[in-house]
N, C-alpha and C positions, 0 to 999 in steps of 0.2 A: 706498563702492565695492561695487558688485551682482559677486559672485565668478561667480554663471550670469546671463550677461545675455538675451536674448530670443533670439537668433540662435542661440547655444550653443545652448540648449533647443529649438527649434525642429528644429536640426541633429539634436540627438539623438533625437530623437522621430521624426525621418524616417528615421537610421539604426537602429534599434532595433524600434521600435513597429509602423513600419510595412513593416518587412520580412519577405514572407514566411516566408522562409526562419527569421528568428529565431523568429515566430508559432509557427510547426508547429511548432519543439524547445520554445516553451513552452507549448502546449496538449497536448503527446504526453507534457510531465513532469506537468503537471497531471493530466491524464489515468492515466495509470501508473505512479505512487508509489504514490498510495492504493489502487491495485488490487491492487500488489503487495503493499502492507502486509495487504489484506483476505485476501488469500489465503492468505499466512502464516499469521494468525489463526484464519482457520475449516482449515487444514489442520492443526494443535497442536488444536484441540479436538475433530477427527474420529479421528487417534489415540489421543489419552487415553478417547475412546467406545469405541474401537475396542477399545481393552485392559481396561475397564471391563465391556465386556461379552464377552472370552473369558475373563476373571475368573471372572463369574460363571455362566459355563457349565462350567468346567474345575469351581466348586464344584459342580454340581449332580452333575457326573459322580462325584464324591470327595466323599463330605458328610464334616466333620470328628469329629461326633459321630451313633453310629447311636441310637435309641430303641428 
Protein backbone atom coordinates (compact mmCIF):
# COMPACT_ATOMS: atom_id res chain seq x y z
CA UNK A 1 0.00 0.00 0.00
CA UNK A 2 1.85 3.53 -1.52
CA UNK A 3 0.71 5.85 1.66
CA UNK A 4 1.51 9.23 -1.18
CA UNK A 5 0.23 7.99 -4.20
CA UNK A 6 0.96 10.06 -7.56
CA UNK A 7 -2.05 12.38 -7.47
CA UNK A 8 -1.49 13.25 -3.75
CA UNK A 9 1.95 14.39 -4.69
CA UNK A 10 1.29 15.93 -7.62
CA UNK A 11 -1.68 17.78 -5.73
CA UNK A 12 0.81 18.92 -3.22
CA UNK A 13 3.35 20.07 -5.42
CA UNK A 14 0.60 22.29 -7.23
CA UNK A 15 -0.50 23.46 -3.81
CA UNK A 16 2.79 24.27 -2.36
CA UNK A 17 5.64 24.50 -4.83
CA UNK A 18 3.91 26.16 -7.08
CA UNK A 19 2.30 28.94 -5.36
CA UNK A 20 3.49 32.08 -5.52
CA UNK A 21 2.39 33.26 -2.73
CA UNK A 22 4.03 30.38 -0.69
CA UNK A 23 7.51 30.91 -3.02
CA UNK A 24 7.86 34.62 -1.92
CA UNK A 25 7.43 33.75 2.17
CA UNK A 26 10.13 30.93 1.27
CA UNK A 27 12.72 32.88 -0.63
CA UNK A 28 12.15 36.10 1.75
CA UNK A 29 13.05 33.45 4.76
CA UNK A 30 15.77 32.17 2.83
CA UNK A 31 16.80 35.37 2.01
CA UNK A 32 16.56 36.99 5.73
CA UNK A 33 17.56 34.53 8.33
CA UNK A 34 21.05 34.56 7.29
CA UNK A 35 21.06 38.31 6.97
CA UNK A 36 19.79 38.74 10.09
CA UNK A 37 22.12 36.24 11.74
CA UNK A 38 24.96 38.13 9.67
CA UNK A 39 24.13 41.08 11.20
CA UNK A 40 23.90 40.15 14.60
CA UNK A 41 27.43 38.80 14.29
CA UNK A 42 29.35 41.69 12.72
CA UNK A 43 27.28 44.14 15.07
CA UNK A 44 28.80 42.07 18.69
CA UNK A 45 32.20 42.26 16.87
CA UNK A 46 31.97 46.12 15.98
CA UNK A 47 31.19 46.71 19.67
CA UNK A 48 33.72 44.70 21.55
CA UNK A 49 36.24 46.93 18.74
CA UNK A 50 34.54 49.58 19.67
CA UNK A 51 35.29 49.11 23.50
CA UNK A 52 38.78 47.74 22.58
CA UNK A 53 39.78 50.45 21.32
CA UNK A 54 38.39 53.45 23.97
CA UNK A 55 40.33 51.00 26.20
CA UNK A 56 43.05 51.74 24.82
CA UNK A 57 42.83 55.31 24.34
CA UNK A 58 41.37 56.02 28.04
CA UNK A 59 45.06 54.03 28.71
CA UNK A 60 47.16 56.36 26.69
CA UNK A 61 45.41 59.22 28.37
CA UNK A 62 46.12 57.46 32.08
CA UNK A 63 49.26 55.37 31.55
CA UNK A 64 49.37 53.10 34.76
CA UNK A 65 53.06 53.23 35.46
CA UNK A 66 55.04 56.60 34.75
CA UNK A 67 59.09 56.12 34.07
Amino acid sequence: MEIFNQEFTQELIRLTWRNPVFMAVAIALIWLIPQLLIRRILSENYKKKKLEKQKDKIGKLYPKALK
